[in-house]
LUMZA-97479 format. One line per 10 residues: number of its first residue (from 0); for each residue x, y, z of N, C-alpha, C, O. Coordinates in pm, whole numbers. Example, Ala and Ser with C-alpha at 12.3 -4.5 7.8 and 13.67 -1.06 7.14 Angstrom:
0> 1319:-569:780:1230:-450:780:1320:-330:780:1424:-332:846 ~ 1285:-225:708:1367:-106:714:1290:3:787:1341:114:804
//
This chain:
0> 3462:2359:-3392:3406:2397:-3262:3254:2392:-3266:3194:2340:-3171 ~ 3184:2444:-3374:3019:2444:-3400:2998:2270:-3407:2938:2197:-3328 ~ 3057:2242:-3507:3009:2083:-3472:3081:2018:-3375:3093:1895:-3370 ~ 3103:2052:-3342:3152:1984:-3148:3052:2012:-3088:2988:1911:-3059 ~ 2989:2144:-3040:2859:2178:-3009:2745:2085:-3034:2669:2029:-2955 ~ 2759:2082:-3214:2622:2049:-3234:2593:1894:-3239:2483:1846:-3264 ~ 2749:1799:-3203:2752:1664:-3191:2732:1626:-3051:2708:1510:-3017 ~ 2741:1723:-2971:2692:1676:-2839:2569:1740:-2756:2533:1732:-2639 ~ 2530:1797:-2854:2362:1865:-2845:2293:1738:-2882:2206:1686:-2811 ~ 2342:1682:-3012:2236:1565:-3051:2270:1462:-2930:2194:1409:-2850
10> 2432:1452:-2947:2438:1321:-2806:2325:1337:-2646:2230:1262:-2625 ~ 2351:1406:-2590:2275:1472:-2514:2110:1435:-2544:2052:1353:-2472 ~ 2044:1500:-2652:1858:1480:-2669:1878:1317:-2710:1781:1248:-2683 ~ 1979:1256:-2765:1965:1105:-2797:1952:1050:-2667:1880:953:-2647 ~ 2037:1124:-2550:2055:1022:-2419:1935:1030:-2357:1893:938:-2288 ~ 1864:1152:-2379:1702:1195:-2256:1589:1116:-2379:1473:1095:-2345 ~ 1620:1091:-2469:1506:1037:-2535:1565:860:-2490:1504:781:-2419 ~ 1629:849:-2522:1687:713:-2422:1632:637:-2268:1586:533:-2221 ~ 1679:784:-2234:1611:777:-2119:1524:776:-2054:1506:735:-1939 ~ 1452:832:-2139:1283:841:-2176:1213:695:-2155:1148:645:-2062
20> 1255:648:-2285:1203:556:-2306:1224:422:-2199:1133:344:-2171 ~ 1357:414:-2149:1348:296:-2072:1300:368:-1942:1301:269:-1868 ~ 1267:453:-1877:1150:510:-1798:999:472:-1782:937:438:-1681 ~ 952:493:-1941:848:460:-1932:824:336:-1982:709:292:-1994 ~ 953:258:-2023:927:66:-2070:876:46:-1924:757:34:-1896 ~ 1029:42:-1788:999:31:-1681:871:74:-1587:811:-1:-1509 ~ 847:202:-1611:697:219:-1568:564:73:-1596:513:-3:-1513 ~ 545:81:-1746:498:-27:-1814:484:-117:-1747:385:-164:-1690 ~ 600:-151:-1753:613:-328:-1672:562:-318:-1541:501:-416:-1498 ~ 579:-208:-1462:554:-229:-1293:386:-259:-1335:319:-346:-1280
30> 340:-177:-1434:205:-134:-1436:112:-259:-1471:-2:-280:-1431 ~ 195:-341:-1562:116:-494:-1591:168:-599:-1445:134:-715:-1467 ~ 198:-593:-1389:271:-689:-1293:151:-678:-1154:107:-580:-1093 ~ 131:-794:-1143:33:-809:-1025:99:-796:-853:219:-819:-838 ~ 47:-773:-778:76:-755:-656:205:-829:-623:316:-783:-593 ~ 153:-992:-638:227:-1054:-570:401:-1054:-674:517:-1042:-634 ~ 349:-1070:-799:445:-1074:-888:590:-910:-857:706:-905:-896 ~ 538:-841:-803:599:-722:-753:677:-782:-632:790:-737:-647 ~ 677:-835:-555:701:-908:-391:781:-977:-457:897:-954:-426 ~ 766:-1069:-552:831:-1187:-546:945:-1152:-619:1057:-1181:-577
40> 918:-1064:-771:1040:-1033:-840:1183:-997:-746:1298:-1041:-752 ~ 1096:-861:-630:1218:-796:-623:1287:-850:-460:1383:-802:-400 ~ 1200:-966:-420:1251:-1050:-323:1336:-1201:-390:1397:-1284:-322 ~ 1319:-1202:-515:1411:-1283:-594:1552:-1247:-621:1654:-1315:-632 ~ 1525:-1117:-628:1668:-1043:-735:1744:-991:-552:1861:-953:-555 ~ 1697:-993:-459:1733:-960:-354:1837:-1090:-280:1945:-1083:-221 ~ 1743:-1213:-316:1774:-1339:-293:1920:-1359:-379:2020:-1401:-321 ~ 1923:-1325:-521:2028:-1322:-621:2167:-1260:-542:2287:-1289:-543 ~ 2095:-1173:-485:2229:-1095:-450:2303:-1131:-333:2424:-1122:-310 ~ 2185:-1185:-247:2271:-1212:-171:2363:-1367:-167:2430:-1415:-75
50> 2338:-1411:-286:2443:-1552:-339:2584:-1482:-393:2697:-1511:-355 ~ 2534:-1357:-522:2618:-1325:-612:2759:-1217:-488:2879:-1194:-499 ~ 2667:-1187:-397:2744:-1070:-314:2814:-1154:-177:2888:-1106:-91 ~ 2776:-1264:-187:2834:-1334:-33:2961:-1259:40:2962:-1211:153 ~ 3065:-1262:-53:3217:-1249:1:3157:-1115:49:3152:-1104:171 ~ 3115:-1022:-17:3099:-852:5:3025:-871:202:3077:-838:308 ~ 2873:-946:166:2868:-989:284:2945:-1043:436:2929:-1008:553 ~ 3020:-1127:383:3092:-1175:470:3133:-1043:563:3098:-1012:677 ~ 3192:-1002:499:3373:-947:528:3245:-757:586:3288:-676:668 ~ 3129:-743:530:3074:-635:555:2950:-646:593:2895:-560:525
60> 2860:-702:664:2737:-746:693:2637:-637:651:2531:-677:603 ~ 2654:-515:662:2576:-363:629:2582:-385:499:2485:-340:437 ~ 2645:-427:450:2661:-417:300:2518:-461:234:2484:-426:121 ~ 2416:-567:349:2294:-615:259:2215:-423:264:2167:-398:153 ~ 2200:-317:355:2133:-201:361:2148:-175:241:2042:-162:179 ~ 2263:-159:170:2275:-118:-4:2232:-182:-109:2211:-146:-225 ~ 2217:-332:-29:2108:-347:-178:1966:-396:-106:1891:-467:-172 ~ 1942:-372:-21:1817:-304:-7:1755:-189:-53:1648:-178:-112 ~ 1854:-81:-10:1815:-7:-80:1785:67:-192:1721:171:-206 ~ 1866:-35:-305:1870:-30:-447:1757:-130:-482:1691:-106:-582
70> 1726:-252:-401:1641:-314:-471:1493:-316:-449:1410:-344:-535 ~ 1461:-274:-291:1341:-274:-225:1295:-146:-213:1175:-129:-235 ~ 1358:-57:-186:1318:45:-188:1227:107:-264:1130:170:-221 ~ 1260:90:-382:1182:177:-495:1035:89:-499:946:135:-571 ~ 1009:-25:-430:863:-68:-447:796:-10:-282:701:-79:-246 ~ 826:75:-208:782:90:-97:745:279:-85:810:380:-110 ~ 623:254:-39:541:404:-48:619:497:80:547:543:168 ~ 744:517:83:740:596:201:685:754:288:701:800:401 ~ 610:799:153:558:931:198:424:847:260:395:852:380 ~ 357:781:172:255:737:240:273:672:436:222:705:543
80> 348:595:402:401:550:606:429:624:662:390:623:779 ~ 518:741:613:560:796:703:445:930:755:473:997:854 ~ 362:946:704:225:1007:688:158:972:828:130:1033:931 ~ 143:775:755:68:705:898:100:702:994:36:719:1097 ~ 225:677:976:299:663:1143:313:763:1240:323:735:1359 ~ 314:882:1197:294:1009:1249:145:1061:1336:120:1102:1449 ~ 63:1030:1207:-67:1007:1218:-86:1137:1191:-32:1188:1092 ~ -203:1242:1311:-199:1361:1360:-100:1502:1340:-102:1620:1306 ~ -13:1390:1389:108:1521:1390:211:1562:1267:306:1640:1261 ~ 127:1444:1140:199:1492:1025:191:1629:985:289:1681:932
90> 70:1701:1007:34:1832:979:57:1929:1074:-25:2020:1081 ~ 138:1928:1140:184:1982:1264:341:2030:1230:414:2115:1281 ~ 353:1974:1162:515:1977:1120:547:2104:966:462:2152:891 ~ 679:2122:965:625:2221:798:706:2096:732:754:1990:774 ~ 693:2178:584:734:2053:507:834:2010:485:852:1900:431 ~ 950:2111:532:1055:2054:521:1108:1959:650:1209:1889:640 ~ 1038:1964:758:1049:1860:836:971:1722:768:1032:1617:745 ~ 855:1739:746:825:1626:700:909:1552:567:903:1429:556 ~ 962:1606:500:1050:1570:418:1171:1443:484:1191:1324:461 ~ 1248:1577:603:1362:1494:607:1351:1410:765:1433:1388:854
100> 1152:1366:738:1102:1330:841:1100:1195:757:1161:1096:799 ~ 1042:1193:657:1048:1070:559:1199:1027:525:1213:906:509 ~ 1274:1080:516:1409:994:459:1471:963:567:1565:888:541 ~ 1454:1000:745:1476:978:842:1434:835:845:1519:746:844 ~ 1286:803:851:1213:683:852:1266:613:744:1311:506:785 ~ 1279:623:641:1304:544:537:1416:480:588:1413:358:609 ~ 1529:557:614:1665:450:633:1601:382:789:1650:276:828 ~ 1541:418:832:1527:349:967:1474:163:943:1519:52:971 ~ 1328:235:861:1288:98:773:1417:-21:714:1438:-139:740 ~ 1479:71:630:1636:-8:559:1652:-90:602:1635:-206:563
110> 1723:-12:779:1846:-104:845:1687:-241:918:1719:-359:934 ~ 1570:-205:942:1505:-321:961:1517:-404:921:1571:-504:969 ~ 1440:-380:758:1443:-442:664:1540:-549:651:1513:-667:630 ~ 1689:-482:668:1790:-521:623:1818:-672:692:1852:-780:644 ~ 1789:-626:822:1844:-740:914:1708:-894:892:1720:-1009:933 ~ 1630:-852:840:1495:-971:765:1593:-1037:689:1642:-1148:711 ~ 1618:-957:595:1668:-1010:466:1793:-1106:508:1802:-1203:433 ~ 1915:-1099:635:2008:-1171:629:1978:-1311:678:2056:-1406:680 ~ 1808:-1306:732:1789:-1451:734:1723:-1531:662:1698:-1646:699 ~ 1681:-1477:535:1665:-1539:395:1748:-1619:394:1708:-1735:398
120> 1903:-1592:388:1982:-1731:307:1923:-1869:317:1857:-1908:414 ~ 1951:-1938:212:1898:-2076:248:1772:-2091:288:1756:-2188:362 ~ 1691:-2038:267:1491:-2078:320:1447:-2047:176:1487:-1978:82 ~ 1310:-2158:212:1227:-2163:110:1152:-2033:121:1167:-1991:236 ~ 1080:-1956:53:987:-1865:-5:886:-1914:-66:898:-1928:-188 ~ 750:-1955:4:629:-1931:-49:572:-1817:-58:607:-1708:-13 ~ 472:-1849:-125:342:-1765:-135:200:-1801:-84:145:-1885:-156 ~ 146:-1770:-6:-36:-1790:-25:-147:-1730:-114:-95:-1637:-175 ~ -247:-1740:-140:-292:-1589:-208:-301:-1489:-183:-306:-1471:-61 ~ -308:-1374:-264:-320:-1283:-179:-487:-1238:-141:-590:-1277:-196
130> -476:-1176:-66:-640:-1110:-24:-615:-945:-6:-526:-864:19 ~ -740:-954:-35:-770:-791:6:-811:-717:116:-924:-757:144 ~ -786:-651:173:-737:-568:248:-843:-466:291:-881:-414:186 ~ -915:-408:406:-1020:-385:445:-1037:-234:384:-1142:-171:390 ~ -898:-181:313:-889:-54:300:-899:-62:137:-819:-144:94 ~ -979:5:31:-1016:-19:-26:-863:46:-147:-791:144:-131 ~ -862:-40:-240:-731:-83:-342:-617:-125:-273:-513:-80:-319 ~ -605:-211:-158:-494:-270:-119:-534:-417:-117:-639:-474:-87 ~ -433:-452:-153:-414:-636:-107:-298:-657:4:-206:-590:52 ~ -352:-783:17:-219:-815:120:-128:-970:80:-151:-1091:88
140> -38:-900:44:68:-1030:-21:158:-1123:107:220:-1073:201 ~ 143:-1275:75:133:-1312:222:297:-1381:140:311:-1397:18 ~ 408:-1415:253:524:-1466:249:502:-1621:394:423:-1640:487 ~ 586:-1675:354:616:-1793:458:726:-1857:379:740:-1914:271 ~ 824:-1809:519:926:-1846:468:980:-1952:558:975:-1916:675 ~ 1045:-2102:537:1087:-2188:599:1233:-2229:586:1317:-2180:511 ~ 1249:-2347:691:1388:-2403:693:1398:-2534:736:1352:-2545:850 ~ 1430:-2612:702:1393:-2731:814:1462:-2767:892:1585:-2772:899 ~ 1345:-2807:985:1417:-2838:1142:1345:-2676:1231:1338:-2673:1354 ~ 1294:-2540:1132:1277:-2417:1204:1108:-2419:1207:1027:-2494:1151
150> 1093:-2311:1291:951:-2294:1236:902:-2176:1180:927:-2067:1231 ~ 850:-2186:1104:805:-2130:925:780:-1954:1021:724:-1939:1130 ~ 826:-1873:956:819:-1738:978:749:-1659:875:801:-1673:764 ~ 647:-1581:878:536:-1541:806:534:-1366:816:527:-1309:925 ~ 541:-1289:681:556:-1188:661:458:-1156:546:450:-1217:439 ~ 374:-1032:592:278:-997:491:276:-860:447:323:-783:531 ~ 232:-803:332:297:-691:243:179:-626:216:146:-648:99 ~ 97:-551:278:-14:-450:236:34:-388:125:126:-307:137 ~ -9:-410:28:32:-314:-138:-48:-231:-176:-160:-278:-154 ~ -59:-119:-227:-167:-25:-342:-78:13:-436:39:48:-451
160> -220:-16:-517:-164:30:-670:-169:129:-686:-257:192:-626 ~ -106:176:-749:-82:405:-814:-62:376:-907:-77:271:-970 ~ -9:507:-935:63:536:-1080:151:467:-1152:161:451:-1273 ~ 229:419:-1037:347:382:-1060:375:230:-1022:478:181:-976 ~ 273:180:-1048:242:34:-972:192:29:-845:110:112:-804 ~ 256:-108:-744:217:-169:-637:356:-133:-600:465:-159:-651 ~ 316:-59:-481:395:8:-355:327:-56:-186:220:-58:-125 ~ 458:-99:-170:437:-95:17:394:1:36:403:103:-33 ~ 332:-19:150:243:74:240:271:-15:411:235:28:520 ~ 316:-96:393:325:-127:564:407:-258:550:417:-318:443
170> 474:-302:680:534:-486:691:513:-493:785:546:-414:874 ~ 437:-614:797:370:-713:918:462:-799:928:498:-847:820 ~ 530:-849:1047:606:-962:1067:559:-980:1181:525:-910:1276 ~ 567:-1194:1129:454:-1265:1230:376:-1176:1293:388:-1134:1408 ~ 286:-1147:1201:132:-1076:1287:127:-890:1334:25:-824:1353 ~ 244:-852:1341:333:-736:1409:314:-652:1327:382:-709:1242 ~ 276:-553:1269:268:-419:1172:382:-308:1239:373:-270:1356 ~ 458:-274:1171:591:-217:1172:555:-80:1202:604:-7:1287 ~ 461:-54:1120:383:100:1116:316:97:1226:331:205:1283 ~ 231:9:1299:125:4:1391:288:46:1538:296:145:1610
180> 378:-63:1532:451:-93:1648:553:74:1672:579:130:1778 ~ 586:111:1549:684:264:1534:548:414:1586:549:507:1667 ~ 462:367:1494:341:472:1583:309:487:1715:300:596:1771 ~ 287:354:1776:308:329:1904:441:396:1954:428:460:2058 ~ 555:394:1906:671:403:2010:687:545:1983:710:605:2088 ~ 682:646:1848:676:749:1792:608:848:1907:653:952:1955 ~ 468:769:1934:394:879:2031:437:856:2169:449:959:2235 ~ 467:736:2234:559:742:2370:619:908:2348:572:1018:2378 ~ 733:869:2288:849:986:2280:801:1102:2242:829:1196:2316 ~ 726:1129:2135:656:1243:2163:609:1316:2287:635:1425:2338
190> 515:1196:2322:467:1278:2445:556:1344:2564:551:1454:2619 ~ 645:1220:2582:771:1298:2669:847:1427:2605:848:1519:2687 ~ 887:1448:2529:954:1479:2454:948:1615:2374:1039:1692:2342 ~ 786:1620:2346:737:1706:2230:818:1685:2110:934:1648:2087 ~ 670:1738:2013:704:1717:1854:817:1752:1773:865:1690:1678 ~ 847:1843:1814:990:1894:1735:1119:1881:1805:1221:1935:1763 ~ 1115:1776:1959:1218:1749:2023:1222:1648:1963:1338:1609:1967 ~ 1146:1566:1897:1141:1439:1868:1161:1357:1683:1198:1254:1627 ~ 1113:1479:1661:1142:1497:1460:1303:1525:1468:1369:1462:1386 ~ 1386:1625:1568:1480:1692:1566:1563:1580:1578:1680:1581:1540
200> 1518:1502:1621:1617:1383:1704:1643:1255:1564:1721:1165:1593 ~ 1616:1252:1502:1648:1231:1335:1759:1295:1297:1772:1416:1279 ~ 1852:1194:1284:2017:1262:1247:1969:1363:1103:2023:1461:1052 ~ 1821:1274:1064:1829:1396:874:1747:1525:885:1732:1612:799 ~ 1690:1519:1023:1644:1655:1072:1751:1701:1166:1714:1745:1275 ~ 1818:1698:1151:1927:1739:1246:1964:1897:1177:1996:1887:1058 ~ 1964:2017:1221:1936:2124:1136:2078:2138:1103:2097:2231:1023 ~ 2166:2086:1133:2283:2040:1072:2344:2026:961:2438:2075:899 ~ 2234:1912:947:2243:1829:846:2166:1874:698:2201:1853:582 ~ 2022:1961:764:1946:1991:652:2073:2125:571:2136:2218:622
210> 2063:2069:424:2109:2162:355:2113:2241:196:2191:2308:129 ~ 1970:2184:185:1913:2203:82:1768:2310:159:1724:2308:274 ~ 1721:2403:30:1607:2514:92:1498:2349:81:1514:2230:54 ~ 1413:2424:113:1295:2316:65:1229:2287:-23:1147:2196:-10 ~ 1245:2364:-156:1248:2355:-237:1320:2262:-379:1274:2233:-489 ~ 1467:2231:-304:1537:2119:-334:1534:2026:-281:1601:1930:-321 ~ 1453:2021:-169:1456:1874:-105:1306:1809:-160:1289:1688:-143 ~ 1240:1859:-201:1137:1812:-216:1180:1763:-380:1173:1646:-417 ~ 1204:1825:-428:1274:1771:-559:1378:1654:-532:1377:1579:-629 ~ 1453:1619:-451:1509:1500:-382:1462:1409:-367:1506:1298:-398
220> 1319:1448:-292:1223:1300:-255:1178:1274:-327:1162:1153:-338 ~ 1125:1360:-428:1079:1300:-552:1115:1186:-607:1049:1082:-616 ~ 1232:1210:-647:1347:1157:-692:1353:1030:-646:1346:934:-724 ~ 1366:1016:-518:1400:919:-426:1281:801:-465:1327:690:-489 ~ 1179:812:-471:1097:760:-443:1021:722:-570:964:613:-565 ~ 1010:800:-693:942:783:-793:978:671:-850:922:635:-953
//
């Protein structure tokens, strides 16, 4: 019984030192990887999937939201957007709204996202260079994506570097800022509406739904996002 204990005490510190380590390999790598090289990897392995996943596709079209959100996600700043998009009235809110004010937006982003991604199949993916960005440690990673016979559709990726690499911070399609166009529509409804008629209206602010203190949810987003 003691060494049963004490064989899965060691199993256990073997698995978090394990875990450890490919944590911070992965950290590593985001951390040497240049802007664009961030865009392209995880718009490659996105591209992968959606060859390797077709049938899943077919038969389930939502099915690309899940690996979006396994694959894109984790390079995209959503406390930061969801910050901007708010603007003002981020500090208006307590934190546990802003919390499940961010994972509200986040899946909202997703299902966007998502529906970009199903017209990848079959198009080329360039690159231009990237440039920098008027806001100081961002670049902007430029996409053009074609088909022939179509005309070339152009998507650009404001990035900053952190801790933790190069994170979205916004998506421009053809010319359009996602953050600029949701801020815009965010404060319409607000204004009609007021602020907490309008946060409330988020199935994940739905007080329903919230069911963690705030104290665990913030440990959630963490999570989510790191």
């Amino acid at each position: 019984m003691i060494l049963d204990k004490i064989c899965m005490t060691s199993i256990t510190k073997l698995f978090l030192i394990l875990f450890s380590l490919l944590l911070w390999a992965h950290q590593v790598s985001a951390l040497t990887m240049t802007a664009e090289e961030t865009v392209r990897e995880s718009t490659q392995e996105v591209l992968d999937r959606l060859h390797t996943d077709r049938d899943k596709l077919e038969s389930n079209p939502k099915y690309i939201q899940v690996i979006v959100e396994e694959l894109i996600v984790p390079h995209f700043d959503f406390v930061t957007m969801s910050h901007l998009v708010l603007g003002k009235h981020w500090h208006e809110i307590s934190e546990s709204r802003q919390i499940c004010f961010i994972h509200g937006f986040k899946n909202l982003l997703v299902r966007r996202y998502a529906d970009i991604f199903l017209g990848y199949d079959d198009k080329i993916i360039a690159y231009q260079p990237t440039e920098p960005a008027e806001e100081e440690g961002v670049v902007i990673v430029k996409q053009t994506i074609t088909k022939p016979g179509e005309e070339p559709f152009f998507i650009e990726y404001p990035v900053r570097s952190g801790e933790y690499g190069w994170k979205v911070i916004d998506l421009v399609v053809e010319g359009i800022s996602l953050l600029k166009s949701y801020h815009g529509t965010f404060q319409s409804e607000i204004n009609k509406q007021g602020l907490q008629a309008f946060i409330h209206g988020f199935q994940e602010c739905d007080d329903q739904s919230i069911k963690y203190d705030s104290q665990s949810m913030v440990i959630d987003t963490v999570l989510d996002f790191l």
